[in-house]
C-alpha positions as CSV (number, residue, x, y, z in Angstrom):
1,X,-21.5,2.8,-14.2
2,X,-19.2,-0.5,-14.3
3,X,-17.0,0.6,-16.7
4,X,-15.2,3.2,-13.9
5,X,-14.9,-0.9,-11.8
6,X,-13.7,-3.2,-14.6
7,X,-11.7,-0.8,-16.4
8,X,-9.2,-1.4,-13.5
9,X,-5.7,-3.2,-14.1
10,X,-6.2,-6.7,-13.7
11,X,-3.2,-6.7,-11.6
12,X,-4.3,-4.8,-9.2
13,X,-6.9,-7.1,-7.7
14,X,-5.0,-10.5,-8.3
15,X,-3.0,-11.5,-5.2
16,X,0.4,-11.5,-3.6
17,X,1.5,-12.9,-0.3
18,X,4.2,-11.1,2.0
19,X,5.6,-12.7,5.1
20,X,6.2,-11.0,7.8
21,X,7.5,-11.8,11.6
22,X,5.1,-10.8,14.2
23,X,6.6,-11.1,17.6
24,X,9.3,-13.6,16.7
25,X,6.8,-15.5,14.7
26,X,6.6,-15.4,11.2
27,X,2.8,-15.6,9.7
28,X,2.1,-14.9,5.6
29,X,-0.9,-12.1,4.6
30,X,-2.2,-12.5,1.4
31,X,-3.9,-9.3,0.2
32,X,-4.6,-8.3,-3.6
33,X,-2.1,-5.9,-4.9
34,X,-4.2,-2.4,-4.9
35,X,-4.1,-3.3,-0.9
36,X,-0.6,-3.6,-0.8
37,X,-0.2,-0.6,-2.8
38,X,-2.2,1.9,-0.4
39,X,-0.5,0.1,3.2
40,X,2.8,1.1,1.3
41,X,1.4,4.7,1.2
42,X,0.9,4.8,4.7
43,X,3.8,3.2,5.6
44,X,6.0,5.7,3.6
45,X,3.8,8.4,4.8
46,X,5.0,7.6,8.5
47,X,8.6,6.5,7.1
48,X,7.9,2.9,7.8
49,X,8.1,-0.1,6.3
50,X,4.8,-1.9,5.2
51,X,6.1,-4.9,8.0
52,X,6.7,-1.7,10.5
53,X,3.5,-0.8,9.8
54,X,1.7,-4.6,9.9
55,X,3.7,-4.5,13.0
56,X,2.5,-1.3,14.5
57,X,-1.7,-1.8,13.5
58,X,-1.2,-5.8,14.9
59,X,0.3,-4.5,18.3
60,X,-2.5,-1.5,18.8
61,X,-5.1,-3.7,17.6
62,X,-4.2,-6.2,20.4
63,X,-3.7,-3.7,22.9
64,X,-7.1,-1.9,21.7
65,X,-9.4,-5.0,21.2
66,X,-7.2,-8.1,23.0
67,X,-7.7,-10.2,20.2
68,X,-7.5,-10.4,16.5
69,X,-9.5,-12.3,14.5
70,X,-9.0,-11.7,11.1
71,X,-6.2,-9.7,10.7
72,X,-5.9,-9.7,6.3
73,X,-9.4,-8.0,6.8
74,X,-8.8,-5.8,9.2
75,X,-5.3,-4.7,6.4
76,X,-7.9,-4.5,3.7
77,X,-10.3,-2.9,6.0
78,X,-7.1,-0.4,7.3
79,X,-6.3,0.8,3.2
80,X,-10.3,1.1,2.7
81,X,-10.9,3.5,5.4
82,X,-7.7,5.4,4.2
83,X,-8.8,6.0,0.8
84,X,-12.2,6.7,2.2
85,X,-10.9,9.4,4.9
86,X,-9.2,11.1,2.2
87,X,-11.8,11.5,0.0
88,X,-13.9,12.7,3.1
89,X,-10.9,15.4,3.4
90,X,-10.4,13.9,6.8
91,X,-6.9,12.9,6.2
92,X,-4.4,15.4,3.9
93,X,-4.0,14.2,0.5
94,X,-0.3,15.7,1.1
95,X,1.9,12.4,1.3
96,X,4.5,14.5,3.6
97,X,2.0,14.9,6.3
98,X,2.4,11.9,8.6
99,X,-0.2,9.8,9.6
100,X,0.9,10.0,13.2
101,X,0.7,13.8,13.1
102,X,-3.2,14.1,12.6
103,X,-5.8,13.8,15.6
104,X,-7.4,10.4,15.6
105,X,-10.8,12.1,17.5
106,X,-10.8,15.3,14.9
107,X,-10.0,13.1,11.9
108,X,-13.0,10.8,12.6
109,X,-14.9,13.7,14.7
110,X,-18.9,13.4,12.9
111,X,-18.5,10.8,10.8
112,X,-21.0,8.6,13.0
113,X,-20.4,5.1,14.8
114,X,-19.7,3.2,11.2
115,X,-16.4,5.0,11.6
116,X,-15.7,5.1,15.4
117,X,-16.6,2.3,17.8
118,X,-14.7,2.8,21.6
119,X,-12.5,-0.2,22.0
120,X,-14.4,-3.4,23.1
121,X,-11.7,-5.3,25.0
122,X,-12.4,-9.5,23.8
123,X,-10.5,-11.4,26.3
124,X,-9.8,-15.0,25.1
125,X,-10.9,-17.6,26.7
126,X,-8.7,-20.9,27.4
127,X,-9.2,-23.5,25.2
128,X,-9.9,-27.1,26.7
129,X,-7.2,-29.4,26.0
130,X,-7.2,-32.8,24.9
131,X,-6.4,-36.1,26.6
């Protein structure tokens, strides 16, 4: 059974770090390279860039949730489900079929509440400053 994990190209799980500019702000992600590999394929897939895209998934996620938390996750989480909805059928494995074309509800329509959780919006709170 391991042998279909470690046979894997060691550089695909060693790590690279990208920065990008966020609103004006420029913040480095750090993701191993398989993950940088598959946000590529989305990107591309939308005719994006991968900092278009980072761009894109931080601004919904904000408007969506109102905070972030941790957002290299939520990138490694982003290329997970990806792979994972394809192999479900869920998304096209046809590369000229836009992400942005497909039906968010029909593409995760049955899959249960692992997949699809409505929005929680997290306000955050002010943090007390120090005299």
């Amino acid at each position: 059974m391991c042998q279909v994990f470690i046979s894997a190209d060691p550089q695909s799980y060693e790590s690279r770090t990208r920065s990008v500019r966020l609103h004006g702000v420029v913040t480095s992600i750090r993701l191993e390279n398989l993950h940088w590999d598959v946000l590529e394929e989305i990107a591309a897939r939308d005719g994006l860039s991968v900092t278009q895209l980072i761009a894109r998934l931080y601004d919904e996620l904000v408007a969506a949730r109102g905070a972030v938390g941790n957002f290299a996750s939520f990138l490694r989480v982003s290329a997970l489900r990806y792979m994972a909805l394809m192999a479900h059928e869920r998304i096209p494995s046809d590369l000229s079929i836009p992400i942005r074309s497909l039906d968010p509800a029909e593409v995760l329509d049955g899959l249960g509440p692992r997949w699809s959780r409505p929005p929680q919006r997290v306000e955050l709170q002010p943090t007390a400053t120090r005299s």
